[in-house]
N, C-alpha and C positions, 0 to 999 in steps of 0.2 A: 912752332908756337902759334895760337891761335891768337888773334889781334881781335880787342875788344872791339868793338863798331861805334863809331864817334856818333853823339845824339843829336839827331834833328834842330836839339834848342839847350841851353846853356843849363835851366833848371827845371824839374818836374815837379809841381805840386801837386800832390794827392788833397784833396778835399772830402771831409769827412764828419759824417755828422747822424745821428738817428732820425729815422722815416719823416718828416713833414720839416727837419730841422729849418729849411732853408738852403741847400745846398745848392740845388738847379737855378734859384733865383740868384744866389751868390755867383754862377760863374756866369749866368747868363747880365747881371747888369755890369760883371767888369768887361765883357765881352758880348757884344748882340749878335754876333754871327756865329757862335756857340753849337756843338751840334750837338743833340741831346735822344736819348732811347728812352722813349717813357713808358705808363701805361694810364690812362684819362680813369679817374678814381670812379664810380657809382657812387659811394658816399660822400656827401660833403665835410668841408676843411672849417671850421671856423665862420659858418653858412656859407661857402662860395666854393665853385664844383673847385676840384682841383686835380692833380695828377702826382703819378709818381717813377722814378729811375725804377727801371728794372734791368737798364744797361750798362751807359755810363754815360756823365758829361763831360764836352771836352773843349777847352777856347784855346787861344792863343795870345799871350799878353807878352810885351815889351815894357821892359825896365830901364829909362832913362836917367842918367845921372849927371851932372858938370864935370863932378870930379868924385874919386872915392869918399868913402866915409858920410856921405850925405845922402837922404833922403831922396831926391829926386823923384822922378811921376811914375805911373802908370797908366799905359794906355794899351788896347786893343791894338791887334795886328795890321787892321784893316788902317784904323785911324793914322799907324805910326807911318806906314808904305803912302799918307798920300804929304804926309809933312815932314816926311825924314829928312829933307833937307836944315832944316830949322836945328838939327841935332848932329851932324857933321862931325863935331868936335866933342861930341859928349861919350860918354861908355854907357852903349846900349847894348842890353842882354834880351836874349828872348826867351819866352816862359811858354810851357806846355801844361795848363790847370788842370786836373782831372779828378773827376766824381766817382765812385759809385754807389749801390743802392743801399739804405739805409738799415731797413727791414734784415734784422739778426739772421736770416735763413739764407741771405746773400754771402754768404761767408767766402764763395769760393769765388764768387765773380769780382769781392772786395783783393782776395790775393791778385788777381791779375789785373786789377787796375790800379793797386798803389805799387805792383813791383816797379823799382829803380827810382821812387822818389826821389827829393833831394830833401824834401821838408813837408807837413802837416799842417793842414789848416785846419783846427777843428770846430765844429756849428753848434753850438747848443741850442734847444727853441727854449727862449728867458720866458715865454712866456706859457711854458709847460713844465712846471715842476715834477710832474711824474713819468716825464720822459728823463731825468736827471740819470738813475741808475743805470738805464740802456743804452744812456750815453757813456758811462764808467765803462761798461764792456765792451762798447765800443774802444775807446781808448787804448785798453789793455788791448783790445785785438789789436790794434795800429800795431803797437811795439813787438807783438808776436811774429806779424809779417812781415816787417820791416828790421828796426832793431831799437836796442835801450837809447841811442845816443842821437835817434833822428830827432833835429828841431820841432817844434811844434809850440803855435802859438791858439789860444781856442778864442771864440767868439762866444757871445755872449748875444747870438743873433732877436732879431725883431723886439729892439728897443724901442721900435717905433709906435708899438702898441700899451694903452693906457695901463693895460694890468701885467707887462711883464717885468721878473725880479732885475734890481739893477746887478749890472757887472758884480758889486760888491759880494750881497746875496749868492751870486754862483759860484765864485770864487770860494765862499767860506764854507756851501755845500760840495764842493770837488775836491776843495785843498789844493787848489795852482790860480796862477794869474790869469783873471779872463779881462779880455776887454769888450766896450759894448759897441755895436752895432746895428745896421738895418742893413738887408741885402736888399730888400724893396726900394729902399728911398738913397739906396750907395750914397750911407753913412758910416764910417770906420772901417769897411771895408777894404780900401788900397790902404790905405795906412794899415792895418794888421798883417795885410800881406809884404807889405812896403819891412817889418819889423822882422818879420818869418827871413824874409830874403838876406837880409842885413845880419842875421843870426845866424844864417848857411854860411855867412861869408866871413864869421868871426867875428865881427865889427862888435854886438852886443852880447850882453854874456847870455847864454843857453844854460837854461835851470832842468834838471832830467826830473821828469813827472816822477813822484813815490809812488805807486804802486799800492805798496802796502796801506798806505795811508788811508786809501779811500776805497779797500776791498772790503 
């Protein structure tokens, strides 16, 4: 009998989102030591050069808590190794976050960087409505690679800019619960993933995305 091989870390988050969603910036501000495969863009983002996954990104996050059923932090790897003391008595998990490239023709490089999930973050950019739809195929791709029952919570990214739709707005264009965030300014970011986590684990109910709904 072949023995499955225990994982480096407790939970694997796949992070997913369509081309400029914010994804790189999402794992890189819960994480700075982050390692990331890009490619430096020619064209400009919203007037500032910018880049893009054509590999994959990947951090490493710790999930501290008191005691079950609660909230507790998130923190980076590096951070938790130099204060883990202060945590002794708490139940700490550790998290392996991981990206890939957004761009629809990445199809096969997205199969190998969300196999063996545990859970779904997903990015929308709020403040690009016509990236909404190739975020829908995005989606459905998730559940293709993965399966109908994996968690997933999505984000409602770069709230921080003047013209992007609120949460509400993307919500009523997808048909599931978004919440809002900035990955630039790590606003709602641990807490969405803080809820992702907590929903792996039971604790909150897990709503299965319809499909049909938004084909």
């Amino acid at each position: 009998m072949v023995k499955t091989p225990k994982k480096a870390y407790d939970y694997k988050i796949y992070v997913c989102g369509f081309f400029q969603a914010g994804k790189t910036t999402l794992i890189h501000s819960l994480d700075p030591n982050a390692m990331s495969i890009e490619k430096e863009l020619k064209e400009l983002y919203h007037g500032e050069k910018s880049s893009t996954t054509v590999g994959f990104d990947l951090g490493h996050l710790v999930w501290a808590r008191p005691k079950e059923n609660t909230d507790g932090i998130i923190m980076n790897l590096a951070e938790f190794k130099k204060e883990k003391d202060e945590y002794q008595d708490w139940i700490c998990k550790t998290i392996e976050i991981k990206g890939g490239p957004g761009q629809l023709h990445f199809k096969d490089m997205r199969a190998i960087v969300s196999q063996g999930s545990d859970g779904i973050l997903f990015i929308i950019d709020s403040s690009d409505p016509g990236s909404i739809g190739n975020a829908l195929t995005l989606i459905t791709e998730c559940y293709q690679l993965l399966n109908n029952n994996i968690p997933m919570v999505i984000i409602a990214n770069k709230q921080d800019l003047e013209f992007a739709l609120p949460p509400e707005e993307i919500s009523n264009l997808i048909n599931y619960e978004t919440f809002g965030g900035s990955a630039k300014n790590n606003f709602g970011i641990k807490e969405a993933l803080i809820r992702l986590l907590r929903t792996i684990n039971g604790e909150l109910k897990h709503t299965n995305y319809v499909l049909e709904e938004v084909l």
